[in-house]
C-alpha positions in Angstrom: -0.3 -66.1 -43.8 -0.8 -64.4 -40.6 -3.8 -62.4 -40.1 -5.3 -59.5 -38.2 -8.3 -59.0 -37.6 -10.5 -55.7 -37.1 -13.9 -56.0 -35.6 -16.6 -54.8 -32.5 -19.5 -56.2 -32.5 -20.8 -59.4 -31.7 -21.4 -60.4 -34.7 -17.7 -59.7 -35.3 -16.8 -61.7 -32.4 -18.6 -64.5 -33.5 -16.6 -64.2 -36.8 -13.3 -64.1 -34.9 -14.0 -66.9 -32.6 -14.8 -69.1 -36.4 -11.6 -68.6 -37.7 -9.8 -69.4 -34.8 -11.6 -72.6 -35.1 -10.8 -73.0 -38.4 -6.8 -72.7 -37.7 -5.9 -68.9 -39.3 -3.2 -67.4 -37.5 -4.8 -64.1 -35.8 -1.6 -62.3 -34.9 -3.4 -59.5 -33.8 -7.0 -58.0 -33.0 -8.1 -54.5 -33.4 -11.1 -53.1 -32.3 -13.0 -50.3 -30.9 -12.2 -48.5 -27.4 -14.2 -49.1 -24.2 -17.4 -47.0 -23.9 -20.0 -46.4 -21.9 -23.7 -48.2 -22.4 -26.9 -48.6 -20.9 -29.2 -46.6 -18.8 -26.2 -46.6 -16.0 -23.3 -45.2 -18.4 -20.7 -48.0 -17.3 -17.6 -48.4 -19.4 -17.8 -51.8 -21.7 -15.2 -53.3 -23.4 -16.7 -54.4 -26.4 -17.5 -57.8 -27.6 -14.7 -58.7 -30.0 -12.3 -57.2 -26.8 -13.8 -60.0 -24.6 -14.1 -62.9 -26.6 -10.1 -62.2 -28.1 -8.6 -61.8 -24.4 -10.7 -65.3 -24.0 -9.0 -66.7 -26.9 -5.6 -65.4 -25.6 -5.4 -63.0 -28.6 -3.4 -59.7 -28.5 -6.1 -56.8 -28.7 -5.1 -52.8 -29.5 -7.7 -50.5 -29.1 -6.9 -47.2 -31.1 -9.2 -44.2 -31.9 -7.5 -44.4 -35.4 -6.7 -47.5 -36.2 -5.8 -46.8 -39.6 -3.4 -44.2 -38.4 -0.7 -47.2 -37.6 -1.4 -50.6 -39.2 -0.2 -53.7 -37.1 2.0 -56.3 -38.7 0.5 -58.6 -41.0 0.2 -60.8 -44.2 -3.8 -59.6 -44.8 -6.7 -58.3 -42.7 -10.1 -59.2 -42.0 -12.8 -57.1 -41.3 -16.1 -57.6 -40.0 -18.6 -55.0 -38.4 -15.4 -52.8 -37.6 -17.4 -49.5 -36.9 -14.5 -47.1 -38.3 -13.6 -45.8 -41.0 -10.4 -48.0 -42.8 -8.4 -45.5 -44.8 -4.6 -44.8 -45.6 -2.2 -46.0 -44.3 -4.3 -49.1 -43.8 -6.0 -49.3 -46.7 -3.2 -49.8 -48.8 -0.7 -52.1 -46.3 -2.1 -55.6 -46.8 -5.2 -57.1 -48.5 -8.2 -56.6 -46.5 -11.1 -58.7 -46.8 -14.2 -57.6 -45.6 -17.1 -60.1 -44.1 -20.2 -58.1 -45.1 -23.9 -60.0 -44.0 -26.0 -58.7 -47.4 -26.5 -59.5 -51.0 -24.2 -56.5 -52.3 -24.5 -53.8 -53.7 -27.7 -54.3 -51.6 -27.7 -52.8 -48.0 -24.1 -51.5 -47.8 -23.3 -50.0 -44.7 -23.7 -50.3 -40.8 -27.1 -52.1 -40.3 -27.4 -54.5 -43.1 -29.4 -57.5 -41.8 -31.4 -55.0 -39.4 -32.6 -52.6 -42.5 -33.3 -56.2 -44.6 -35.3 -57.3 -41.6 -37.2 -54.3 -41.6 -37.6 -54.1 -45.0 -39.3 -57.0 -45.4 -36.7 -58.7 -48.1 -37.3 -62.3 -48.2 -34.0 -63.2 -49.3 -30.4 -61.8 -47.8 -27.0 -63.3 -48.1 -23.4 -63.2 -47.1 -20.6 -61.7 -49.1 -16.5 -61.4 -49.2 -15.0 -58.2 -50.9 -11.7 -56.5 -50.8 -11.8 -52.9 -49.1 -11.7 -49.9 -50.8 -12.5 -46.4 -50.4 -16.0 -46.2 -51.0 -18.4 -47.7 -48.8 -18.9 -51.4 -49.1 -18.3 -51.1 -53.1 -15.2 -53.4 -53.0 -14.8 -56.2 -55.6 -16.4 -59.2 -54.7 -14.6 -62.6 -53.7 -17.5 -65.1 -52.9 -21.8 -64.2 -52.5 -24.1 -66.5 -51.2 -27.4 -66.1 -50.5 -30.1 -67.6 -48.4 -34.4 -66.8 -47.1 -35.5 -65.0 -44.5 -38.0 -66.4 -42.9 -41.0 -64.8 -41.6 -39.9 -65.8 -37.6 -36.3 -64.9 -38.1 -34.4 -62.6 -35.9 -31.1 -60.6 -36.6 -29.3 -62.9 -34.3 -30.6 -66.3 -36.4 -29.5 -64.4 -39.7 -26.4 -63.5 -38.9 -25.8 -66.8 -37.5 -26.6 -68.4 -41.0 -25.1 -65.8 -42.8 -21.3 -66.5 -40.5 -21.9 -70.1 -41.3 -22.0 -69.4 -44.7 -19.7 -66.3 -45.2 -16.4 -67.8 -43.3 -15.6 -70.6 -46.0 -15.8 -67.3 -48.5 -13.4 -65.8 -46.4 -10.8 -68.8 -46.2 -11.2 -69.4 -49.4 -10.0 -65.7 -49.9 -6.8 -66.0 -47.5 -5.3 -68.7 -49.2 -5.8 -67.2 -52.7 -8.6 -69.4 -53.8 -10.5 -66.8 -55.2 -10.2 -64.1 -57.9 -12.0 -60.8 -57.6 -15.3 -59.9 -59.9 -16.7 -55.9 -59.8 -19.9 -55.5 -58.0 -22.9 -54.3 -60.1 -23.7 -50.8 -59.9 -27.3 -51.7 -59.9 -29.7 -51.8 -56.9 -27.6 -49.5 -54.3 -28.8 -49.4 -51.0 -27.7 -48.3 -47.8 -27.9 -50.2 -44.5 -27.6 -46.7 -42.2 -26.9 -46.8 -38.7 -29.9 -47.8 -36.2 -30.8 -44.2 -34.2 -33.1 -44.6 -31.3 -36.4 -43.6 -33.3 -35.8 -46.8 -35.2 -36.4 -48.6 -31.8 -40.0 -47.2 -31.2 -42.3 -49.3 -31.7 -45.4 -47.1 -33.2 -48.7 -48.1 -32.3 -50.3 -46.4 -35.8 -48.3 -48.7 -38.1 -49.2 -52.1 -39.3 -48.2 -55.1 -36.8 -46.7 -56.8 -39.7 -44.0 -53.6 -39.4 -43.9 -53.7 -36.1 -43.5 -57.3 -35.9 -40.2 -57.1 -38.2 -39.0 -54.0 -36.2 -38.8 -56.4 -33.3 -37.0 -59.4 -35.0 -34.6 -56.8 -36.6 -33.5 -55.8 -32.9 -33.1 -59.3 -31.4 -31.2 -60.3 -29.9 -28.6 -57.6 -29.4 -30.3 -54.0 -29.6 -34.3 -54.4 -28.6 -37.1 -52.3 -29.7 -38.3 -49.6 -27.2 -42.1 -49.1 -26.3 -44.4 -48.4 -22.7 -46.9 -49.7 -21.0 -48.9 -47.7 -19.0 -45.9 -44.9 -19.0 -43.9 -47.4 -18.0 -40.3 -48.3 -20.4 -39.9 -51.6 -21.5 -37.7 -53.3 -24.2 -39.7 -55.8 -26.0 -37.5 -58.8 -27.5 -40.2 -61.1 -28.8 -43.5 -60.3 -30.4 -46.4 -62.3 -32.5 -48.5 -60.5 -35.5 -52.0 -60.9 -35.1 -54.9 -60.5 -37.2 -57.3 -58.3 -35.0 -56.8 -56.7 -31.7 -58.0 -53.7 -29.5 -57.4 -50.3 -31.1 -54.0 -49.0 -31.8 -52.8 -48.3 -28.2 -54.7 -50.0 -26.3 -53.5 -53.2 -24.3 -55.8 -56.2 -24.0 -55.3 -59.6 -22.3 -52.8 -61.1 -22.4 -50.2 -58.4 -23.6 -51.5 -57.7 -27.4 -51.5 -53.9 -28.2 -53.6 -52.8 -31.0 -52.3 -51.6 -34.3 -53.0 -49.4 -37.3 -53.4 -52.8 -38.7 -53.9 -55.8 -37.0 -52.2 -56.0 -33.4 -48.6 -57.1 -31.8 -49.1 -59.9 -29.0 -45.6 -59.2 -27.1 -44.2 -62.3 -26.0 -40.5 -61.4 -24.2 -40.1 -57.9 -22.9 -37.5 -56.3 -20.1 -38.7 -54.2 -17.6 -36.2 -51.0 -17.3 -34.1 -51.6 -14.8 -34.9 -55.4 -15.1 -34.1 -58.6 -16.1 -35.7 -60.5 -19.6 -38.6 -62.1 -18.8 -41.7 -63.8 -20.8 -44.9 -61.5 -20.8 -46.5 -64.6 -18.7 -44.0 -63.3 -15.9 -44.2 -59.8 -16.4 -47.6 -59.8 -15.7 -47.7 -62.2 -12.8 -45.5 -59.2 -11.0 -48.1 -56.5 -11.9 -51.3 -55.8 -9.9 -53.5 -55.7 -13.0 -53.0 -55.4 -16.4 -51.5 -52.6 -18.9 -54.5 -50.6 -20.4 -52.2 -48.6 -23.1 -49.0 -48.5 -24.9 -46.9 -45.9 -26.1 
């Protein structure tokens, strides 16, 4: 059965590169058009574009892509970013690789919104596209813990390791469609840049979360001494300085508790471990913001 596959992100990537491993025919890849990012506005192809040219893949890049399907047996779908609707909707079986325990967290964000939620258990599921959002039949669920040092990236690692058997299982016919429950909606809506501030007032236990939910892909925002830095890797504590206020080595007071940051990025610089950012400062961050 030849297969193409529609995807952006690097967790879509990731997917791609899995079942290329595992044999299935990609005869094409669609994905999103080159955009600008970052604080300098260059033009990046995006990461499912990069790793498919590696793989010698085909890659289109429409606006629309459902406006003109490509030629295919079936389609895959994972962390796409458009909207799928007719004519590609309806010309092939499309089966959707979506990292949540549906109908929990449908949507654009789902292991980022269970991260910040605090959910101790996620999962990985299979369903066929339809028109509503993420409310497709189901083909294959599994799920798995989150554990309490987990980051996005190690969750959606776990949940592609579990979720691409489910999806070859669905190419070759293995599986037969069941109705997902119409019980416990949520939605998993897309990250804006308020959900990247990290707010002194709040609990570091929510703070803490905030910052695995961003790594290692988006990164939470924050200052120190008015200066912007991206913090990647953080420790809860029990007690710290009051919420604001920086004391040695880099822990900033909470409303509750206090965050010790452990991996931050300068603006305008590279990662680096708080033991490193400091060493390059003349003294040490009295507040954050």
């Amino acid at each position: 059965m030849s297969v193409a596959f529609f995807g952006t992100s690097a967790f879509g990537a990731d997917a791609l590169a899995a079942l290329v491993d595992a044999g299935v025919p990609i005869r094409g890849v669609v994905t999103q058009p080159d955009r600008p990012a970052g604080r300098g506005r260059r033009v990046h192809a995006p990461p499912v574009a990069v790793r498919a040219r590696e793989l010698g893949l085909q890659v289109r890049q429409p606006a629309d892509a459902s406006a003109e399907p490509p030629p295919a047996e079936a389609g895959v779908v994972v962390a796409f970013g458009q909207l799928v609707r007719d004519p590609l909707l309806h010309a092939y079986p499309l089966y959707n690789l979506h990292p949540s325990l549906l109908p929990r967290w449908r949507g654009a964000a789902p292991v980022e919104r269970a991260i910040m939620a605090g959910d101790r258990e996620t999962g990985v599921a299979v369903i066929e596209l339809v028109e509503a959002l993420d409310a497709g039949p189901v083909h294959g669920m599994r799920s798995f813990p989150i554990g309490p040092q987990d980051d996005a990236g190690r969750v959606q690692a776990r949940a592609l390791e579990l979720g691409v058997p489910l999806l070859l299982d669905a190419l070759a016919g293995r599986t037969r469609a069941q109705p997902q429950g119409s019980e416990g909606v949520t939605y998993a809506h897309k990250l804006t840049a308020a959900n990247r501030r990290l707010e002194w007032a709040r609990p570091a236990a929510e703070l803490d979360r905030i910052v695995r939910a961003l790594s290692p892909h988006v990164g939470a925002r924050a200052t120190l001494d008015g200066r912007d830095v991206v913090v990647w890797r953080a420790r809860p504590r029990d007690a710290g300085p009051p919420p604001g206020a920086v004391a040695a080595p880099l822990v900033v007071g909470c409303g509750r508790g206090a965050l010790e940051l452990l991996e931050l990025q300068p603006a305008g610089g590279r990662r680096m471990t708080a033991e490193e950012f400091l060493r390059g400062l003349r003294r040490t961050p009295a507040t954050a913001g």
